[in-house]
C-alpha positions in Angstrom: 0.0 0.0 0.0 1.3 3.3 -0.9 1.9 6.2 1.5 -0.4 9.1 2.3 2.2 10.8 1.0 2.1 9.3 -2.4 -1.7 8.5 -2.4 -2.0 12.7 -2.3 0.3 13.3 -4.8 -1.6 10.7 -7.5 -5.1 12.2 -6.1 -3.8 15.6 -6.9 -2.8 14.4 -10.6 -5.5 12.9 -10.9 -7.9 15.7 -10.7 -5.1 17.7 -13.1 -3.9 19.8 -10.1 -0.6 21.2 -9.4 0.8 22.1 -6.3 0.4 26.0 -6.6 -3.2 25.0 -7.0 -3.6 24.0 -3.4 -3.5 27.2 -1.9 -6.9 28.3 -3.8 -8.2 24.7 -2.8 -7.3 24.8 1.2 -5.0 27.8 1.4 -2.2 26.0 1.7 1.4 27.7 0.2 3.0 26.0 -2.4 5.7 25.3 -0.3 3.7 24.0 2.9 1.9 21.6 0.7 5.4 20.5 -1.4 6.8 19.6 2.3 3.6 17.7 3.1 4.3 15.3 -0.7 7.5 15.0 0.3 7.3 13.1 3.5 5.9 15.6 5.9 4.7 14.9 9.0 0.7 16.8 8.5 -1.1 17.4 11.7 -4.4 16.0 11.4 -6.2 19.2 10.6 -4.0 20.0 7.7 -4.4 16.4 6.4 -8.1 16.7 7.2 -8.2 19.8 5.4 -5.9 19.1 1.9 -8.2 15.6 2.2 -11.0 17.7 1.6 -9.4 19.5 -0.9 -8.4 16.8 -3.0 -12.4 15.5 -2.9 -11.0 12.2 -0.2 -12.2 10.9 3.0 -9.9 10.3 5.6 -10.9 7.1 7.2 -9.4 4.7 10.4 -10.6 1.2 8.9 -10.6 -1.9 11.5 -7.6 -4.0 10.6 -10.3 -7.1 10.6 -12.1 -5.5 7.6 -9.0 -4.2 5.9 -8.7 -6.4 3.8 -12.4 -6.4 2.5 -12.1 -2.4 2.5 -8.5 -3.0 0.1 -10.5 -5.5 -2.2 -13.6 -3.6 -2.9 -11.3 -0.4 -4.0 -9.2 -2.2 -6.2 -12.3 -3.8 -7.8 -11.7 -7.2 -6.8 -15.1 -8.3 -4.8 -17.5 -10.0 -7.0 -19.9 -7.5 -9.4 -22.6 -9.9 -9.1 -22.5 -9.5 -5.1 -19.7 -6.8 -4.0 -20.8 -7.2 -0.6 -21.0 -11.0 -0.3 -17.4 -10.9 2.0 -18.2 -7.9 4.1 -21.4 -9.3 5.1 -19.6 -13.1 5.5 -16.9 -11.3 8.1 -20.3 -9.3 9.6 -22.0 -12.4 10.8 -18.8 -14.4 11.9 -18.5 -11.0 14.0 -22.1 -11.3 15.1 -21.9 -14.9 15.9 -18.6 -14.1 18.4 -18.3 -10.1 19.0 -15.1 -10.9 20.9 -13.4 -12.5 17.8 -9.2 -11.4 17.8 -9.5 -8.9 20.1 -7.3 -10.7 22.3 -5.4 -11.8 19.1 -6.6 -15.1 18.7 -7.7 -17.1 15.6 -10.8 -17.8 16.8 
């Protein structure tokens, strides 16, 4: 998985961008947001903020459904039922709510 770092950068290309743009986006200098691609450490309201800017969601994802969350971006759940494994890891949660939290298998 790519950094934040370079998950902004290809956002902002995406949407034909360029840095200086940022600033009328989420007033954020050239400069500020050239540190923040190159490996800045953004406190959470400026990452919030160029987020927001770049039309993204910033999102803390359950490591027990990452997995599901990485397959259904990259377009890899099934098109006839895209939701078939979320809703599989769902009731196995439903069945045992207390499933790895203490880091076991089962």
């Amino acid at each position: 998985m790519s950094s934040i770092h370079d998950q902004l950068k290809q956002r902002r290309k995406e949407l034909g961008y360029k840095q200086e743009d940022m600033f009328m986006r989420v007033g954020m200098p050239r400069q500020q947001y050239q540190r923040l691609e190159a490996n800045g450490n953004p406190r959470l309201d400026n990452l919030s903020l160029v987020a927001k800017g770049l039309k993204m969601e910033l999102m803390l994802i359950p490591q027990e459904k990452l997995l599901a969350v990485k397959a259904l971006l990259e377009g890899k759940m099934s098109p006839h039922n895209p939701m078939s494994q979320i809703q599989s890891e769902t009731n196995v949660l439903a069945d045992n709510p207390w499933q790895g939290v203490f880091g076991e298998e089962d």
